[in-house]
C-alpha positions in Angstrom: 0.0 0.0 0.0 1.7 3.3 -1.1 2.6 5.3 1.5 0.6 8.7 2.3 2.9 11.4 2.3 2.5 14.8 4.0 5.5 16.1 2.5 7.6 19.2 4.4 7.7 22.8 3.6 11.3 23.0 4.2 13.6 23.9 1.6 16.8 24.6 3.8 18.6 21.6 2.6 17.7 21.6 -1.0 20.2 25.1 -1.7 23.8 25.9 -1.0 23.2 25.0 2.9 27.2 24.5 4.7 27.9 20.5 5.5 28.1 20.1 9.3 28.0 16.6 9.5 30.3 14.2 6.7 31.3 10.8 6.0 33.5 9.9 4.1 34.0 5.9 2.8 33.3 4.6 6.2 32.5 1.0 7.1 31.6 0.1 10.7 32.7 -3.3 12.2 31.3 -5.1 15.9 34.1 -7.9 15.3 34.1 -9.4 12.4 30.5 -8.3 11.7 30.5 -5.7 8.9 28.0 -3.1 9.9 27.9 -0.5 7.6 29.9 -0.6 4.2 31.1 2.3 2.5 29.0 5.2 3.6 29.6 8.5 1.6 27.0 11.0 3.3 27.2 14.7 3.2 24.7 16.3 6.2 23.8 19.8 6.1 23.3 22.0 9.0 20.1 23.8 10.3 17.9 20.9 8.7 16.6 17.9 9.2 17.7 14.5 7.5 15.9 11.3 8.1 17.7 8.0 8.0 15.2 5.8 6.7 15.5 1.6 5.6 14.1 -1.5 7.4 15.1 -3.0 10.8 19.0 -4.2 11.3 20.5 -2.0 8.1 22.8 0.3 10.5 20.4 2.9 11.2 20.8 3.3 14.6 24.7 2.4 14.1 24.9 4.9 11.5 23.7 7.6 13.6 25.8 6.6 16.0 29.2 7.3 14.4 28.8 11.1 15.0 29.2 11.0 19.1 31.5 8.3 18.9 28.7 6.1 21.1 29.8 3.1 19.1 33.0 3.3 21.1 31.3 1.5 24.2 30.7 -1.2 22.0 33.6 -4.0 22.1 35.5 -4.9 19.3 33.6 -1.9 17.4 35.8 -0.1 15.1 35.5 2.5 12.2 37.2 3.1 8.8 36.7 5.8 6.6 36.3 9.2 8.1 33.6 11.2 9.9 33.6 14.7 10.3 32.3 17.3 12.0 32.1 21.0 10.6 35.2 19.4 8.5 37.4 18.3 11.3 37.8 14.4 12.2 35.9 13.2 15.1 37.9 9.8 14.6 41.5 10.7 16.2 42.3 9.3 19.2 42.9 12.9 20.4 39.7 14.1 20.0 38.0 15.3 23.5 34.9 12.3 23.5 33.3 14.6 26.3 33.0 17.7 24.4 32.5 15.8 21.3 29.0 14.3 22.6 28.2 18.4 24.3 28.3 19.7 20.7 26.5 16.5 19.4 23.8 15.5 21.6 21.2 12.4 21.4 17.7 11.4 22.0 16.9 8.1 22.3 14.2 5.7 21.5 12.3 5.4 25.1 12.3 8.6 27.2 15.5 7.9 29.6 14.8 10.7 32.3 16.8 10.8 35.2 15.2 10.0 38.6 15.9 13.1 40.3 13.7 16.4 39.6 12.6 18.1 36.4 14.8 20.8 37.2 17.7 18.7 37.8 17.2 16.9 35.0 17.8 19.5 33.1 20.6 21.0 35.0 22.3 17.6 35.1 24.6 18.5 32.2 25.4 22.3 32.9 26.5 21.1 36.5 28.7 18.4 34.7 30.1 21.3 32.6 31.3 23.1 35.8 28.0 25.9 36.0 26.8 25.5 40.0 25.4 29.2 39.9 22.0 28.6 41.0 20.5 31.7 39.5 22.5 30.7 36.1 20.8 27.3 36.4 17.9 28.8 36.7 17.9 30.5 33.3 19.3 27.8 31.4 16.4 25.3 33.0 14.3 27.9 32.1 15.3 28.6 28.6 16.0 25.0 27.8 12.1 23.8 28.8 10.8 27.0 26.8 13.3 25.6 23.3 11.9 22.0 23.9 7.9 23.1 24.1 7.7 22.4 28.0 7.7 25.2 30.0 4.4 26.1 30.5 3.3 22.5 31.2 5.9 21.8 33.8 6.8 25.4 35.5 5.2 24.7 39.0 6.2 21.2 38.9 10.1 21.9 38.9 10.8 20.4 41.7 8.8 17.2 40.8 10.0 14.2 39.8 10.3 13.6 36.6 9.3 10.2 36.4 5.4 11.7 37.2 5.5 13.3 33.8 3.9 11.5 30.9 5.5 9.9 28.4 5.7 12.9 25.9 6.1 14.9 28.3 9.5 13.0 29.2 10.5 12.5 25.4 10.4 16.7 25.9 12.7 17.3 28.5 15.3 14.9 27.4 15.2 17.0 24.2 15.8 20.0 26.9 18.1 18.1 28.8 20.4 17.7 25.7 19.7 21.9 24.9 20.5 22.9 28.0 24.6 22.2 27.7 24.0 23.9 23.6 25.3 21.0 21.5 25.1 22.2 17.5 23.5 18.8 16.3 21.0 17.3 17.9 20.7 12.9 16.9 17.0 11.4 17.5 16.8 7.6 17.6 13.0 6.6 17.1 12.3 9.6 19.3 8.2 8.5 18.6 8.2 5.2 18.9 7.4 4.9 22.4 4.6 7.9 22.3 0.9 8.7 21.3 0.2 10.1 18.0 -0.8 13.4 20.1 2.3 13.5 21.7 4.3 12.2 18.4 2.9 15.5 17.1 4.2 17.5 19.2 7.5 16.3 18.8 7.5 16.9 15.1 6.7 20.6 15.8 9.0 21.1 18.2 11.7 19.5 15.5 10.6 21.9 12.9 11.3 24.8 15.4 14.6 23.8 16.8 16.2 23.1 13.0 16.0 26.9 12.8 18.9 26.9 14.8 20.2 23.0 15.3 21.7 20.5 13.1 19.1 17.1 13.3 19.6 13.8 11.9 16.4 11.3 13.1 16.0 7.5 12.6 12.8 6.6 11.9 10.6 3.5 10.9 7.8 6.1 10.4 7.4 6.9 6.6 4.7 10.1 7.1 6.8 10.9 9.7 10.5 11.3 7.3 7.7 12.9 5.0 6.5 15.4 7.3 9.4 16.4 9.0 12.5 16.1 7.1 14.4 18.4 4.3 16.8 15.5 3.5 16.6 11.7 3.4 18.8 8.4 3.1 17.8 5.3 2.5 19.8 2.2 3.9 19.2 -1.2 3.1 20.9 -4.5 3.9 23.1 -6.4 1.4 22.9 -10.2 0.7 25.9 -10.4 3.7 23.6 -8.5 6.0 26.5 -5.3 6.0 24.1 -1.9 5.7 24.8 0.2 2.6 23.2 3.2 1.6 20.9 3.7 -1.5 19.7 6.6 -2.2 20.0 10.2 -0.4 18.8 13.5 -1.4 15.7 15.8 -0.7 12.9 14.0 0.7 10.7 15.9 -1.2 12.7 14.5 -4.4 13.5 10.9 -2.8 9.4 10.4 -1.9 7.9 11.6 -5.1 10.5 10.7 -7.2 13.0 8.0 -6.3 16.0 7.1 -8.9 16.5 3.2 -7.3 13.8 1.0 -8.1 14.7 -0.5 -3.7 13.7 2.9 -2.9 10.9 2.5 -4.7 9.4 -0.5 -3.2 10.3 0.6 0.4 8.7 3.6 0.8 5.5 1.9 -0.7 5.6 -0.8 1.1 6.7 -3.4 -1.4 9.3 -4.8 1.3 10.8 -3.8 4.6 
C-alpha cells in the first residue's frame, strides 16, 4: 500500500546550505561483523535529515558514528572518516566529552533521570562546571521554553520527573540535551514509544529547533520522514547483512520521485 505522504515545507537543505555533518568511505565493524559498508553521506546544517530503511540495516549504528557512542561497543571499530564542521571526530585525540556536548542524542524510550525536572535539566550544565543557581535557573528555564515544556511543567520543577507522561518526558530529554547547547541534535525513534498526540508535538517542536540546530532522526515512520524532514537516506541491507546506503537527497525528491527501483518499493511498502 503506497505510502501517504505529508510532505515538508522545508527547503533549507535543497540550496547551498554549509555540510556540518560528513562521511566519508566509512565502514563500521562489531568484530568481524560488517555493519555498515562504504557510507559517503554529506549532512547539512540547520535541517533535518531522516535515516530511513528497514530493521537491522545500520540505522541506529549509523547515527551513531557522529558522538562516537559506538565506542562502548567492544570490538567496534571505524574506517573511513567522519567529520564534523570538517574536522575528524575519529582521532584518538579528540575530546569524547565535548564531542558528545556539541552532538547531543535522543533516544528511542524517554531515559529521564530519577531526580527532579529541574535537575534533569541541569544535570549537564552542573557536569560542565555551572553550579550558579541563579545561572541554572535560566538555562532550565530557557532550555524547557526551546523543547515546548515550560508552561506544562513550570510549578512542577521540583517534581520528579518520572510523574511526567510519556511525551512529556521525550520533551525534557530533548531540553536536557539543549541545556549544555550542542550544534546537532541525533533522534533515535524519538516517537516510537509515544501517542500520535504526543508524536505531534515532537515533530513541531523539531521543525522549530532546526531553525537553529543541526538534526539527523531514525525513523521507521514513513509520514513521519515525510512530514518532518528536508533530506533523506535510504539504507538497506546487502545479501551479507553489511548496511549500505541507496539513495539520499531531498525527501521531497527521494518520496515523489525516487531514482533506485529498492527505494521505490520501500517507501510503498513493497518490502521492509
Amino acid at each position: 500500500m503506497k505510502v501517504n505522504t505529508v510532505l515538508s515545507n522545508n527547503n533549507k537543505a535543497t540550496g547551498h546550505s554549509k555540510t556540518k555533518l560528513r562521511t566519508e568511505a566509512v565502514s563500521l565493524y562489531y568484530g568481524s561483523f560488517q555493519a555498515l559498508r562504504n557510507i559517503n553521506l554529506d549532512i547539512p546544517e540547520r535541517a533535518i535529515t531522516a535515516i530511513i530503511g528497514p530493521s537491522g540495516c545500520g540505522k541506529s549504528s549509523f547515527l551513531r558514528l557522529f558522538n562516537r557512542m559506538n565506542d562502548l561497543i567492544r570490538g567496534a571499530r571505524v574506517e573511513g572518516e567522519v567529520e564534523l564542521d570538517g574536522v575528524s571526530i575519529c582521532d584518538r585525540d579528540i575530546d569524547v566529552v565535548e564531542l558528545r556536548k556539541r552532538v547531543g542524542m535522543v533516544f528511542q524510550k524517554p531515559n529521564p533521570f530519577p531526580m527532579s525536572v529541574f535537575e534533569n535539566v541541569a544535570f549537564g550544565p552542573r557536569r560542565h562546571g555551572i553550579n550558579n543557581l541563579g545561572e541554572l535557573e535560566e538555562i532550565v528555564e530557557r532550555s524547557l521554553h526551546q523543547a515546548a515544556l515550560w508552561d506544562e511543567v513550570n510549578d512542577k520543577l521540583s517534581q520528579s520527573a518520572l510523574s511526567l507522561s510519556g511525551g512529556q518526558q521525550q520533551r525534557l530529554c530533548i531540553a536536557r540535551v539543549l541545556a549544555v547547547e550542542p550544534e546537532v541534535i541525533l533522534m533515535d525513534e524519538p516517537c516510537s514509544a509515544l501517542d500520535p498526540v504526543a508524536t505531534l508535538k515532537i515533530e513541531d517542536l523539531m521543525r522549530n529547533l532546526s531553525e537553529d540546530y543541526t538534526i539527523v532522526i531514525v525513523t521507521h515512520n514513513m509520514q513521519q520522514a515525510a512530514r518532518v524532514s528536508d533530506m533523506a537516506a535510504f539504507f538497506m541491507m546487502e545479501e551479507d547483512r553489511a548496511g549500505v546506503l541507496v539513495e539520499y537527497g531531498s525527501t521531497s525528491e527521494l518520496f515523489t520521485n525516487p531514482k533506485d527501483k529498492r527505494t521505490e518499493d520501500y517507501i510503498t511498502g513493497r518490502f521492509g
